[in-house]
TITOR-924051 format. One record per residue (C-alpha): residue in one letter; x, z, y; residue number from 1. Coordinates in pm, whole numbers, always signed. Each point is the difference from the previous one (the first is absolute). Layout:
{r A,{X,Z,Y},NUM}
...
This chain:
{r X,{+18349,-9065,+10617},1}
{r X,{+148,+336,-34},2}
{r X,{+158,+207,-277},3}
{r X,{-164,+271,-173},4}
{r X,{+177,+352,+113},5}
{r X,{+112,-44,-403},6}
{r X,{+154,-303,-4},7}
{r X,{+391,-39,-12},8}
{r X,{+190,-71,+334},9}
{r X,{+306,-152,+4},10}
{r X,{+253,-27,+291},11}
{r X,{-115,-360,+80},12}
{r X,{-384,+120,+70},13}
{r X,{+114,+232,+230},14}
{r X,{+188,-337,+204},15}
{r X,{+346,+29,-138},16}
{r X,{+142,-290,-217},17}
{r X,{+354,+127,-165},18}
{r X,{-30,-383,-133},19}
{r X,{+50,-154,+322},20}
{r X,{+251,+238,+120},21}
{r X,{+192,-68,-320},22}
{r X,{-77,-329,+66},23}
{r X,{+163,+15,+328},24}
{r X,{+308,+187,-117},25}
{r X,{+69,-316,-236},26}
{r X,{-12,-196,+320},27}
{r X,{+258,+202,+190},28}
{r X,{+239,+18,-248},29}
{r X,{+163,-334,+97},30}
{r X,{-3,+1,+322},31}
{r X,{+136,+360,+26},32}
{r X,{+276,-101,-229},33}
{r X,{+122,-259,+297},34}
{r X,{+81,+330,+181},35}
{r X,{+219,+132,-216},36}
{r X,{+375,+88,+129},37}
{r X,{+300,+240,-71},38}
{r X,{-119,+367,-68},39}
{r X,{-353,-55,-195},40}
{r X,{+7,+182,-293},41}
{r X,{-384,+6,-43},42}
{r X,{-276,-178,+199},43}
{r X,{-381,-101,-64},44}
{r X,{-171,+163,-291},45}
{r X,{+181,+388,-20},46}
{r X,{-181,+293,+151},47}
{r X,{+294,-3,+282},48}
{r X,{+234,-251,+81},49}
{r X,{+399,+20,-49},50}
{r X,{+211,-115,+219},51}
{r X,{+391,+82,+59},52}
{r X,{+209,-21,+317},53}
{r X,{+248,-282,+21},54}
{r X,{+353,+150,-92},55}
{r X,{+167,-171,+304},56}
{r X,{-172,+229,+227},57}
{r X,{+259,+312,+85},58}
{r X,{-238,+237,+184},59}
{r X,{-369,-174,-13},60}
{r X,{-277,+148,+175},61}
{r X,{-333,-53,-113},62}
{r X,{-250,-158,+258},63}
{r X,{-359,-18,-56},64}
{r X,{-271,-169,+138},65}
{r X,{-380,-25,-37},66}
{r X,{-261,-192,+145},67}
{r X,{-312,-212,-18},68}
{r X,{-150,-322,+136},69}
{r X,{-280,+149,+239},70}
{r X,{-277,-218,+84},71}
{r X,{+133,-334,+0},72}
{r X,{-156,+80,-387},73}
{r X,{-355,-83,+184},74}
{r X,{+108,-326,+64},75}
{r X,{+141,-64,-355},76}
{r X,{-348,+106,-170},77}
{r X,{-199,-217,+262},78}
{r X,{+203,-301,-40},79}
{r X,{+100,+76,-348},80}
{r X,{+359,-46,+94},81}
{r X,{+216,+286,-253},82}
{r X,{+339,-211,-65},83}
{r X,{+168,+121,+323},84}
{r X,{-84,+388,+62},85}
{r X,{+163,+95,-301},86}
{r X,{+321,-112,+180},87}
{r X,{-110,+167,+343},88}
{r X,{-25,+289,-276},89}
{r X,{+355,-19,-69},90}
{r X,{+118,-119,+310},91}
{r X,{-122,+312,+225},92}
{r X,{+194,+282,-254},93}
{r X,{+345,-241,-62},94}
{r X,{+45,-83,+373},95}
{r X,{-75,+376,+83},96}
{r X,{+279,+97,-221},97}
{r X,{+235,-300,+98},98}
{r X,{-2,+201,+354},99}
{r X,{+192,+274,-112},100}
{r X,{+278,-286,-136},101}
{r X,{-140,+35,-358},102}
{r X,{-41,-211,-305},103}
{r X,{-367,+23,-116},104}
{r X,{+77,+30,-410},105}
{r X,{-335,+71,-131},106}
{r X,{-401,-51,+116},107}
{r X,{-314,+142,-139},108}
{r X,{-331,-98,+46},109}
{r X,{-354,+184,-12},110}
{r X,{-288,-236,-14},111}
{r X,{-340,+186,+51},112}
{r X,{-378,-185,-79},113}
{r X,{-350,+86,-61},114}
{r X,{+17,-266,-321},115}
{r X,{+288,-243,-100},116}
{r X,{-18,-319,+65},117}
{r X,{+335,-92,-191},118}
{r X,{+67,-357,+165},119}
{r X,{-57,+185,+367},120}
{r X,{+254,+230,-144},121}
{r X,{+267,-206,-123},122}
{r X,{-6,-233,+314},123}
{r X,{+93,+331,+185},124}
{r X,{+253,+121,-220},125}
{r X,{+120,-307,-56},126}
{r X,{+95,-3,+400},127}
{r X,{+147,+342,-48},128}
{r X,{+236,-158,-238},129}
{r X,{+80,-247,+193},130}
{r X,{+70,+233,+278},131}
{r X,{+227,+197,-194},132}
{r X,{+220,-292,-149},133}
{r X,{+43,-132,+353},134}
{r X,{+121,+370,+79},135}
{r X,{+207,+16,-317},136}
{r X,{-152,+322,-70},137}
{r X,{-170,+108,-338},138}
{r X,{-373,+13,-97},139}
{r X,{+18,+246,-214},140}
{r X,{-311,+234,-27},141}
{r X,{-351,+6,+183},142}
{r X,{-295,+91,-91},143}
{r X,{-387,-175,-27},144}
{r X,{-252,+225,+79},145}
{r X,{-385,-137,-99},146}
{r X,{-259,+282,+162},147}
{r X,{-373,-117,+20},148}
{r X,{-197,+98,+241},149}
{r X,{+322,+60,+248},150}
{r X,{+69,-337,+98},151}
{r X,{-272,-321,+124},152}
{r X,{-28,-225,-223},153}
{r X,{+259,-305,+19},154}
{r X,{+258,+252,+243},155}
{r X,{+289,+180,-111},156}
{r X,{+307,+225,+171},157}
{r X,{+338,-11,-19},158}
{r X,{+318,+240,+34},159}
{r X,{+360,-55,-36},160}
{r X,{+312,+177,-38},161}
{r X,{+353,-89,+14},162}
{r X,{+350,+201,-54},163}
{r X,{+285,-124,+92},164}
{r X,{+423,+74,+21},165}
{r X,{+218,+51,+281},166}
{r X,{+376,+148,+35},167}
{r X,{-12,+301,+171},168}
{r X,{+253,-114,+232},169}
{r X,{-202,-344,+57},170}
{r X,{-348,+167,+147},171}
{r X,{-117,-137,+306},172}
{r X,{-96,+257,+204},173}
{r X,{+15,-127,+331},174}
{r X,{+208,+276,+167},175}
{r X,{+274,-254,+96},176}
{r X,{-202,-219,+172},177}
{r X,{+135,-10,+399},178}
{r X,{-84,-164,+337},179}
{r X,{+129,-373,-71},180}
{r X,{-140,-53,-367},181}
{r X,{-174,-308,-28},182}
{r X,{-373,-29,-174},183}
{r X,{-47,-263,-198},184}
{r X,{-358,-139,-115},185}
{r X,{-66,-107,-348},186}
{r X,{-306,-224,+24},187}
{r X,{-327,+108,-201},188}
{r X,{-212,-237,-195},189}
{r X,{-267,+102,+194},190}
{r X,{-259,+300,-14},191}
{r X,{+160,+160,-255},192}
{r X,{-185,+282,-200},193}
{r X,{-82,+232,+390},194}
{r X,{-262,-14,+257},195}
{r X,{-281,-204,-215},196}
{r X,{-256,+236,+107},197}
{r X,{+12,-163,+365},198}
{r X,{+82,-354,-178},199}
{r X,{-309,+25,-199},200}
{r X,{-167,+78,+355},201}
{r X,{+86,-314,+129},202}
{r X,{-92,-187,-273},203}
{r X,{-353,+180,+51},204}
{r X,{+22,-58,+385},205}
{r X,{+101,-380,-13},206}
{r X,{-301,-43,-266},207}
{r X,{-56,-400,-93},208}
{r X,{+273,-55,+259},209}
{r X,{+285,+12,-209},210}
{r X,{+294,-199,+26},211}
{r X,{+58,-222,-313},212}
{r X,{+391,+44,+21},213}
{r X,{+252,+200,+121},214}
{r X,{+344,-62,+13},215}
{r X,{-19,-306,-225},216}
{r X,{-198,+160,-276},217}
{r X,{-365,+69,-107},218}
{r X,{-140,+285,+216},219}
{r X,{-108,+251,-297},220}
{r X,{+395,-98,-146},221}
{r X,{+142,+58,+352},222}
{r X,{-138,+385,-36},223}
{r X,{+43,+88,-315},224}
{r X,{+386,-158,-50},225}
{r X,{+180,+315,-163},226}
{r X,{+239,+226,+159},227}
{r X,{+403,-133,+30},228}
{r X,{+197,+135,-204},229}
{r X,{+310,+50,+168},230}
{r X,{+141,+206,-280},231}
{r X,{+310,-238,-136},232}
{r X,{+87,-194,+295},233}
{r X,{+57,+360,+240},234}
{r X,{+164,+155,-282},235}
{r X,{+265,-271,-22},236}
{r X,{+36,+28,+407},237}
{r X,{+91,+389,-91},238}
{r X,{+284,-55,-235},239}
{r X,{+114,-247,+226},240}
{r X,{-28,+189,+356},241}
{r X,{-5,+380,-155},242}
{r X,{-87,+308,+182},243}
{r X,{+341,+124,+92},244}
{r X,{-51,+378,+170},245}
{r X,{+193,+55,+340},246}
{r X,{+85,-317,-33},247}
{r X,{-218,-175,+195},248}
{r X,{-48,-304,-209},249}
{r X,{-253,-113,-281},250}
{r X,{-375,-25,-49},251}
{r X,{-97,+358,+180},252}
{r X,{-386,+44,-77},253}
{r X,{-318,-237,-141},254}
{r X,{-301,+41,+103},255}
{r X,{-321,-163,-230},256}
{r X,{-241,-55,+273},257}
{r X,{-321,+128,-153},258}
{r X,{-304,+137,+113},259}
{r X,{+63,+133,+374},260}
{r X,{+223,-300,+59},261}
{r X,{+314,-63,+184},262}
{r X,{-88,+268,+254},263}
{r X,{-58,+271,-269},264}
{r X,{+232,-104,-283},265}
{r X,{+372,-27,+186},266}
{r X,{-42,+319,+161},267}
{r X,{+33,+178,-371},268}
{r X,{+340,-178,-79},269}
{r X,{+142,+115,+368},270}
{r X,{+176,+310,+47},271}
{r X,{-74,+212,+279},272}
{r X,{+82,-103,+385},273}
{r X,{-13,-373,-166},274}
{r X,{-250,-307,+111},275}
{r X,{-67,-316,-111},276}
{r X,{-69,-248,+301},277}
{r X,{-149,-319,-135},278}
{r X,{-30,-346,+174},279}
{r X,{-344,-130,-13},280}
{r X,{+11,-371,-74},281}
{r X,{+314,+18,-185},282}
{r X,{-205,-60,-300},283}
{r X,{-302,-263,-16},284}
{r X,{-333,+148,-40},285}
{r X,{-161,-202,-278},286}
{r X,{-339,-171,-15},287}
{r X,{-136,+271,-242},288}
{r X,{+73,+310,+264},289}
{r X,{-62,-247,+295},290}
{r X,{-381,-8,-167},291}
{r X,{-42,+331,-105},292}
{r X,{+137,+149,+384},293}
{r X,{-254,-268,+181},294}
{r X,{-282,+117,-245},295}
{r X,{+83,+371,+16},296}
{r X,{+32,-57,+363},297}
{r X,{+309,+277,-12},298}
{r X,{+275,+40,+173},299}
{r X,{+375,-41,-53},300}
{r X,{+46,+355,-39},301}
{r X,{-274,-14,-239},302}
{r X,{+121,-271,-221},303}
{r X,{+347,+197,-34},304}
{r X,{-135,+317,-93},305}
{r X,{-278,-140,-239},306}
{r X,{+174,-345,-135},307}
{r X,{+388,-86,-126},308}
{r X,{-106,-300,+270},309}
{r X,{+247,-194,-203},310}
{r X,{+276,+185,-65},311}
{r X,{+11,+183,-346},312}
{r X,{+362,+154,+11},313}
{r X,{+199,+151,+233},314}
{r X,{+418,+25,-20},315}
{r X,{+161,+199,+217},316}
{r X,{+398,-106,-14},317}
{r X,{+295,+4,+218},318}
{r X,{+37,-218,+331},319}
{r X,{+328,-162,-245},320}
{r X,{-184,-58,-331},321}
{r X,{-302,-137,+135},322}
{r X,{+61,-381,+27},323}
{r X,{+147,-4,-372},324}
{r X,{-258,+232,-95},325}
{r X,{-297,-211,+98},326}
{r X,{+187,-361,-104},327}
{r X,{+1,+164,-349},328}
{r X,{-364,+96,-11},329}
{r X,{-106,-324,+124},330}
{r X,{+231,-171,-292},331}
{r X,{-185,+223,-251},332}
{r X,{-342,-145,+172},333}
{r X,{-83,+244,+208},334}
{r X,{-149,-42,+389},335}
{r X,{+200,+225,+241},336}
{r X,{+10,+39,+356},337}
{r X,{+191,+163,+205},338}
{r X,{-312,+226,+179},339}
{r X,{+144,+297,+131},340}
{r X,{+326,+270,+85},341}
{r X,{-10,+357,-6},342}
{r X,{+78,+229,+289},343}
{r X,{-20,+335,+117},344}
{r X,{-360,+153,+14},345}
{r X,{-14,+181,+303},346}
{r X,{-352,+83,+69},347}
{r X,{-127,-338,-91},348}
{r X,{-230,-110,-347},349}
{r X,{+186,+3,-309},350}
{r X,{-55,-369,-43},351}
{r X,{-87,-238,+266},352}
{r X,{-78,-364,+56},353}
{r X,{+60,-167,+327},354}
């Protein structure tokens, strides 16, 4: 049946439903309030959000970071799996900020669909606050976009953005790092939000074939765990092993291995002249990369420079610092390995693995 070119049209015939989206709104009310933490003045609801830096920062620098969750979103619509990519959401913007030594203080969301479906949507903001209270930063803003005709029905995107604080005197840069530093690996929980284009390649390859678990859990689980967030336990590390310039000591440079991997990530936290040489096997290769290399049918080389292959943070600290250094990570539950030392560069790679 259609309407007469005279009959009234409202915002909901033309695929828009302000119920649901206030509907929504009512839903992340509580679960943005979790967030909340020293310098919110105003969050959810305002036309802009409020926020105040801490007064025991002396000389903060703004850091801001924005990102989205890529194509591991295909995955999440197939299997209808939407409780973890909200915190791959917040995940890939906090630890991007954490690199420069920062505390993330506030995140903002934009989630984009062709119609709302508003339990989808609160399962995937829901994750979103529960990345940010694990980070400690604010959800404070964001933004639900409902556009018919833009979107397939039952799919959605996502984008985040984070700001965070540091001291001016407290940003990593890297330009201290030397020949002698030692580079520590913070174990990923796997795939992490990069590189699901080639993963959902495999899955397509391996067809029926699929293995019903991978490193002790479900397969579809295995894939789709979210993004560590390495946010609270590195940050403690820094106050307690500080970048110190000329001084040789401290926590020199992070690096949050992301798309382009170890061999493309490290090289942007190293000043020039600088490599990282890694030890291959000095971190286990886990079931879920072991599968998705032998179904790939890639290299090494490949799997560095496509996958985190198992490492999701990199440290970069002095020869000194780095036993205490990685004894305190491990206490806060992280998995660190010892995988690497920088040296001079000479006319070698930037990073290598051998």
């Amino acid at each position: 049946m259609t309407t007469s070119s005279s009959s009234p049209l409202n915002y909901k015939d033309a695929g828009v439903d302000i119920d649901a989206g206030d509907a929504l709104v009512e839903r992340i009310k509580p679960l943005a309030k979790k967030t909340l933490r020293e310098g919110v003045l105003a969050g959810i609801g305002g036309f802009g959000a409020l926020f105040e830096v801490p007064k025991r920062y002396k000389e903060p620098v703004l850091v801001s970071g924005t990102d989205g969750v890529g194509t591991k979103l295909k995955l999440a619509f197939e299997w209808n799996m939407h409780d973890t990519v909200g915190i791959d959401l917040v995940a890939m913007s906090v630890n991007d900020v954490l690199v420069q030594g920062a505390e993330p203080l506030f995140f903002l969301d934009y989630f984009a669909c062709g119609k709302l479906d508003v339990d989808t949507a609160a399962a995937v903001i829901g994750g979103i606050a529960k990345g940010c209270e694990l980070s400690g930063c604010a959800l404070i803003g964001g933004e639900t976009a409902e556009m018919p005709g833009m979107y397939p029905a039952g799919e959605y995107d996502l984008a985040g953005f984070a700001v965070g604080a540091v001291e001016k005197s407290k940003i990593l840069t890297g330009k201290d790092v030397k020949p002698g530093d030692v580079v520590l690996g913070l174990a990923s929980s796997g795939v992490h939000s990069n590189g699901f284009s080639l993963v959902r390649k495999c899955i397509e390859r391996a067809g029926a074939d699929l293995p019903a678990t991978l490193d002790g859990m479900p397969f579809k689980q295995a894939l789709m765990a979210p993004t560590r967030l390495y946010v609270k336990n590195v940050l403690a590390a820094l106050a307690a092993h500080p970048p110190s310039t000329g001084s040789g000591q401290g926590i020199k440079a992070l690096a949050h291995i992301t798309g382009g991997g170890l061999l493309e990530n490290i090289p942007r936290v190293l000043p020039e002249g600088m490599a990282a040489h890694l030890t291959k096997g000095s971190w286990p290769q886990t079931g879920l990369f072991a599968w998705l290399q032998k179904t790939a049918a890639i290299s090494d080389f490949e799997m560095n420079r496509t996958f985190n292959n198992g490492i999701g943070m990199v440290v970069v600290i002095d020869a000194a610092s780095a036993a205490a250094c990685a004894a305190m990570l491990r206490e806060a539950g992280e998995t660190v390995y010892e995988i690497g030392v920088i040296a001079a560069r000479g006319k070698g790679a930037s990073v290598t693995v051998g």
